[in-house]
N, C-alpha and C positions, 0 to 999 in steps of 0.2 A: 441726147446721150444719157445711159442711166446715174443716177446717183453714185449709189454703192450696191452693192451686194451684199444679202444675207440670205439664212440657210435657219428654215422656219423648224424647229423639232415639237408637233403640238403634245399635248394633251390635257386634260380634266380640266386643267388650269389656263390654259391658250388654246384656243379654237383655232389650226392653222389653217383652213381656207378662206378667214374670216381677216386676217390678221394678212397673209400674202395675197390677196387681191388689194386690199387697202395699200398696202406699200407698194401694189405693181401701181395702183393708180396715180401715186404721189409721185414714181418714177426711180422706183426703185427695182431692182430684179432681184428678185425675191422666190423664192424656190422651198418647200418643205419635204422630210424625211419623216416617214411614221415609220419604219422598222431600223432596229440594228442595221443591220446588211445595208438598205438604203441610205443609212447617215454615214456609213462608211465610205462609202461610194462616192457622195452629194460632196464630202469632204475632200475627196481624192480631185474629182475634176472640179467643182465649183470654184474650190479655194474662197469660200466669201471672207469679207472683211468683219461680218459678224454673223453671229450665231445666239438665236433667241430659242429659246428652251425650256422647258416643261420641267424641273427639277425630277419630280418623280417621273416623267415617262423616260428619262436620262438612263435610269436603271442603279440598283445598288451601287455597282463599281465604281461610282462617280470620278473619284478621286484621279484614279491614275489616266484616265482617259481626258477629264478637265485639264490636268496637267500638262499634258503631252501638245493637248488643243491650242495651249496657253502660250507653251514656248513657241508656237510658231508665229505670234503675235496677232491671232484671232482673236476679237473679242467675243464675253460671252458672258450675256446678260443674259439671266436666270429668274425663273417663276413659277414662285410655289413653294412645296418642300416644307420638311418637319424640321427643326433645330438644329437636330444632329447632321441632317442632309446640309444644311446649310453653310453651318460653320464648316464641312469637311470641303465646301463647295469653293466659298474664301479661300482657305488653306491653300485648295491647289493651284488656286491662278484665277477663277472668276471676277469679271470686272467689274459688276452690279448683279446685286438681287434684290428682285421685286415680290414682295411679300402676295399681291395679287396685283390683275394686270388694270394699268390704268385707262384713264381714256386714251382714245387714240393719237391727238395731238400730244399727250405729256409724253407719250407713249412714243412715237415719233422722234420728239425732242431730244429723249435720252440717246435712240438708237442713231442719232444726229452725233450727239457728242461723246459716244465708241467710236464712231469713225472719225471723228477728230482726234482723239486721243492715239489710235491707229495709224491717224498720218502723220501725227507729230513724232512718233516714232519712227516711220520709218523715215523722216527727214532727219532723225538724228542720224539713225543708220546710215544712210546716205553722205553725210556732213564725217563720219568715223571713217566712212571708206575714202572716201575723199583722203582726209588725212591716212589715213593707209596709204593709200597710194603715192604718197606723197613722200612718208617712211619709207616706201619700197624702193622708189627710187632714187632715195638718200642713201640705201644699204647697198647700191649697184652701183655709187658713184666710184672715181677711180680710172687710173689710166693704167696701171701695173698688167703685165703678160697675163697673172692668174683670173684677171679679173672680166680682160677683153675677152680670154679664153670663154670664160661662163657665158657673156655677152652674147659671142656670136654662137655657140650651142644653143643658146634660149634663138636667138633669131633665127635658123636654122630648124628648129620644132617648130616653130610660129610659121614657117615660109611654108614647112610640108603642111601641116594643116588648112594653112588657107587654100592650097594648089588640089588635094584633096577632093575627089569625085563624090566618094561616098561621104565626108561630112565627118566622118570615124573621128575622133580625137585619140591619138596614143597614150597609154599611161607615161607618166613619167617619173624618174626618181630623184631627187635631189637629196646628195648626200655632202656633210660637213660635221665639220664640230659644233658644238653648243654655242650659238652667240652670236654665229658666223653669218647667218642672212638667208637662212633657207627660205623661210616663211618669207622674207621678200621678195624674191625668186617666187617662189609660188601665185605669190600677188602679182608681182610685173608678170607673171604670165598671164594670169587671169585676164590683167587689167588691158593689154596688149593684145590678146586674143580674140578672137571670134566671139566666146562667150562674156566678153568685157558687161555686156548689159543681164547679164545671170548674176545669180547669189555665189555669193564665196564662203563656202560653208567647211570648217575645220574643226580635225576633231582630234585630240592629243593621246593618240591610244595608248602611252604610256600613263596618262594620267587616268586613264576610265575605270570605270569598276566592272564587276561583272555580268551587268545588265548592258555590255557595250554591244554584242549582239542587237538588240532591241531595239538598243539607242542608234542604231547605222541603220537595220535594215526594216524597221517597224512591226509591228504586230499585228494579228489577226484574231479572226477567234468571236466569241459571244461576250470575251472577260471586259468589254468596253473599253479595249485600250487601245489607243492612238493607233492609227488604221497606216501611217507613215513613219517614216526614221528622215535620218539626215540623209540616206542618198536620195532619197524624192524631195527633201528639202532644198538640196543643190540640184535639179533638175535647169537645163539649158543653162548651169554652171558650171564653175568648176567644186568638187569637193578633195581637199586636202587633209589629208590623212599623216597626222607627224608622227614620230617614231613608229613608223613602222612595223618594226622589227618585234615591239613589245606585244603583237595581237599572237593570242593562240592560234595552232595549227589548225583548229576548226574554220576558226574565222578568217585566217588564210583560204583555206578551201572557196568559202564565199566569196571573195575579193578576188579571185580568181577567175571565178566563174560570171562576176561582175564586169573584170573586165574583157573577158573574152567574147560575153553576149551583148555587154549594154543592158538586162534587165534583171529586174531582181526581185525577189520571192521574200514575203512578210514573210515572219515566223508564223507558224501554224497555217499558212497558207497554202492551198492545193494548185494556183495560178503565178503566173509570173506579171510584170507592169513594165514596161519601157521605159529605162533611164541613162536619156541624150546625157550627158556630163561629159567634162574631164574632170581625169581621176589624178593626182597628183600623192605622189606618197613623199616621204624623207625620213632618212635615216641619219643618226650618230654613231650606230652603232655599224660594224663589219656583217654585213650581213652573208660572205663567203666563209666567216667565222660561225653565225648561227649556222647556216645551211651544213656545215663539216658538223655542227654540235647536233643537230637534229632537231634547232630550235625553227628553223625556218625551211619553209619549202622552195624547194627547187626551181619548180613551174613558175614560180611567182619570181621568183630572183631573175627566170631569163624573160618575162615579161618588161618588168621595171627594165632591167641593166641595159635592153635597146634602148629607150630614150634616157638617156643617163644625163643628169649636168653637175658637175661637183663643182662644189663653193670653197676654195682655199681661207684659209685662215687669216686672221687681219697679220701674224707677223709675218706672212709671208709675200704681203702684198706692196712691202715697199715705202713707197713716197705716197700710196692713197691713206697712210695713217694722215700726215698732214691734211692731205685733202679735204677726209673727212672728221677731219677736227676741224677746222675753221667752217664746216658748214654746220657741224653741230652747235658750234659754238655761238654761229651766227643766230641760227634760230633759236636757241633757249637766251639770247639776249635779246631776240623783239618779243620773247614772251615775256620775261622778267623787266621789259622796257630800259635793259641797257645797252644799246644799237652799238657804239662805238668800241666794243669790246672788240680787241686783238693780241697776240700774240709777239711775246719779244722770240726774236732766233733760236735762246739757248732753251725756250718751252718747248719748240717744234723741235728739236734735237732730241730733248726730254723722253715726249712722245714715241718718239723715233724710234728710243731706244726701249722700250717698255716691250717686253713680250705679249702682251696681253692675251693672257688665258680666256678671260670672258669673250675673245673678239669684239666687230662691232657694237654687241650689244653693250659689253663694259665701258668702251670708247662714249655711246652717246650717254649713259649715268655719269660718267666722270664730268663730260662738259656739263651737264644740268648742273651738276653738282659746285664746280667750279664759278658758274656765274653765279651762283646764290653767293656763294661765301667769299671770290676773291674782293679785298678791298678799293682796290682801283680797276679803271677797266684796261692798262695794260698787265695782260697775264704773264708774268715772272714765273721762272719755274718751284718756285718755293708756293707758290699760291694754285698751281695743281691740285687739283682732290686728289692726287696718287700719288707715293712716293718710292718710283719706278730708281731703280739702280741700287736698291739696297736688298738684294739679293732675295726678291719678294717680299720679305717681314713687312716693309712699308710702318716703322716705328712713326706714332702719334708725336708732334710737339705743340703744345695745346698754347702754348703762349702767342703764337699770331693766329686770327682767328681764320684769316683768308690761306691757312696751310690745313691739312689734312691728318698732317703728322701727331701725333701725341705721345711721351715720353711718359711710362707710368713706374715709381719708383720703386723696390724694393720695397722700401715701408709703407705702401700704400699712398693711395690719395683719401680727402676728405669731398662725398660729391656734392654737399652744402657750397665748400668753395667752388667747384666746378661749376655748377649750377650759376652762380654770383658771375663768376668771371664769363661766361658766356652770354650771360642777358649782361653785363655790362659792357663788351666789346658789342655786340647787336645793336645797342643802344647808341651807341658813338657811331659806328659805321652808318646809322641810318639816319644821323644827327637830331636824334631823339625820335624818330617819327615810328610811334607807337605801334600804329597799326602794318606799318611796313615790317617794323621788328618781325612782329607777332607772326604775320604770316612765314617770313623767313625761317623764322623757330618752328614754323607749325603748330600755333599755339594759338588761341582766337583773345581777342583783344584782352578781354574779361580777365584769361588766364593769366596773360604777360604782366597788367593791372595790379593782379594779385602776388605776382612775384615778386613786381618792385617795390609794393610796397612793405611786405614781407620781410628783405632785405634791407630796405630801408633807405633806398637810394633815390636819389636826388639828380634832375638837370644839373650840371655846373651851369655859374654864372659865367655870361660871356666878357 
């Protein structure tokens, strides 16, 4: 069985037929690119786990093309090259440069330990998705109408899909409010799907700039830039697309045509490329509001609105606030290692009664929040990080430290004393233990060090 995979680029500096029989010999599969057009290509189907390369035969543009190469978690050891190539080589993401090429065994050795560095990454990734999924289906838990409803629509897409002759994946839309669990939706479908063993690749179109063209559909061309985007990125996955609603109507066009073919056309490209995916969008926004404003196209809206699943709101969900606050709560107390945390009745009341604007997303800050700071581990509703029923203001009272609340006067405070009074309650709650403090403050040991002695304060004697 081979090694790894790499993707030889020679030149002046790296003899590639000298350099890829050696590593086919050692048992590796190994393959070189001597033109543009060729490394494009080698790139597209090879996919290796590194890429060894000629600095100068690279080509001027170095930068945006390394970069591109970079976010996909390719490595790319580099050799040769002037100064200036070098350092811009760095900048973009290159994971070694070899000034010239060594012998074969050190030679080897390196290209041993990119692909070690390669794997340990993607085993993080893998350990994140993991916990993704695990988040996701924390944001799904719940027994309330609104919730089953979302439930059985996701199971329901999942059952046609699998039953499915052609394989087609429908687009889908999942639309809610901010906080509310879309993105976990997206994930349990993923993760529940057919394409569970693909990439989950998302992209926040409200958040992109306007290279988000590029960044979705990839680039073409001699300009040496990234030969792919994220929809060949998420290929035999799913790709999740959130707000929606914020892409221009150009880029709409695309997304359209993306999802009606399955493939998609690089910028500056004269070809098209097959791309198996699900396509997953979501919305915050009314997007029967853009389409009447002329912000959003039509075609696309009756695309998405076939497979529809809407996410209700956490206050509209009932008794799954409790639910999932004790499950929240449970796991940020075997992270913080205080297991026996629970809830008195009048907390889950508390809860209960909280509108919660943030939805779920607020719900799981608040419990982090609440097991760092409540004093004991039965949670009182004074000792909530929220101070739900005071008609949103949610006023600070800073004298117990396991309350959220804080009272700030007319005449100000002094934050000398603040400072004091909170590393002195930290310090009692932790019964002196420094470095528990510290982290709790989010302060590294040194710093907390610094402040007691600063203040001036002292162990009591027991």
């Amino acid at each position: 069985m081979p090694r790894h995979t790499i993707l030889v680029i020679p030149g002046d500096s790296l003899p590639g037929d000298d350099i890829v029989c050696r590593l086919q010999d050692s048992g590796w599969t190994a393959l070189q690119a001597k033109a543009l057009a060729e490394v494009r290509t080698r790139l597209a189907t090879f996919r290796p786990e590194v890429v060894l390369a000629d600095l100068d035969a690279w080509g001027t543009p170095a930068a945006a093309s390394l970069e591109r190469l970079a976010a996909f978690g390719t490595k790319l050891v580099l050799v040769g090259g002037d100064a200036a190539a070098v350092s811009e080589a760095i900048r973009a993401g290159a994971w070694y440069h070899l000034p010239a090429l060594p012998e074969a065994e050190l030679l080897e050795a390196l290209l041993e330990r990119a692909c070690d560095a390669r794997r340990m990454e993607r085993t993080q990734a893998y350990l994140k998705t993991c916990e993704a999924r695990a988040t996701s289906a924390a944001a799904l838990l719940g027994d309330s109408a609104p919730m089953q409803s979302t439930r059985i629509q996701m199971r329901r897409l999942l059952d046609a899909e699998a039953q499915s002759a052609s394989g087609r994946l429908p687009a889908i839309l999942i639309s809610g409010e901010n906080g509310s669990g879309k993105e976990s939706v997206a994930r349990a479908l993923h993760m529940e799907g057919a394409q569970a063993g693909g990439p989950f690749v998302m992209l926040n179109c409200a958040a992109a700039d306007d290279r988000l063209e590029a960044e979705l559909f990839g680039e073409d061309g001699e300009g040496g830039s990234w030969p792919g985007g994220l929809v060949e990125a998420a290929e035999g996955g799913t790709l999740f697309l959130a707000e929606i609603g914020a892409c221009t109507k150009a880029l709409q066009a695309r997304i359209v045509a993306l999802i009606e073919g399955r493939r998609v056309s690089r910028d500056g490209a004269d070809y098209e490329i097959a791309a198996p995916l699900r396509i997953v969008c979501s919305t915050s926004q009314s997007l029967d509001v853009l389409v009447r404003d002329g912000r959003f196209r039509p075609d696309l809206l009756r695309l998405l609105r076939a497979n529809a699943i809407p996410v209700s709101p956490l206050r509209d969900r009932g008794e799954d606030v409790a639910i999932l606050a004790r499950h929240f709560l449970a796991h940020f107390a075997r992270v913080y290692a205080r297991p026996r945390m629970k809830f008195t009745a009048p907390s889950l009341a508390v809860l209960r009664g909280y509108r919660w604007p943030g939805n779920v997303s607020e719900l799981s800050d608040m419990m982090e929040q609440t097991v760092l700071l409540a004093r004991g581990d039965i949670i009182t509703p004074n000792q909530l990080a929220i101070c739900p029923g005071l008609s949103g203001s949610c006023e600070r009272d800073f004298q117990t430290l396991d309350s959220y609340c804080m009272s700030v006067p007319s005449t100000g405070v002094n934050v000398a004393d603040v400072e004091q009074d909170l590393v002195v309650k930290m310090l009692e709650k932790t019964d002196w233990n420094v470095t528990k403090s510290a982290r709790l403050l989010g302060l590294t040991r040194d710093q907390l060090r610094y402040r007691i002695e600063k203040l001036g304060l002292m162990r009591p004697e027991r």
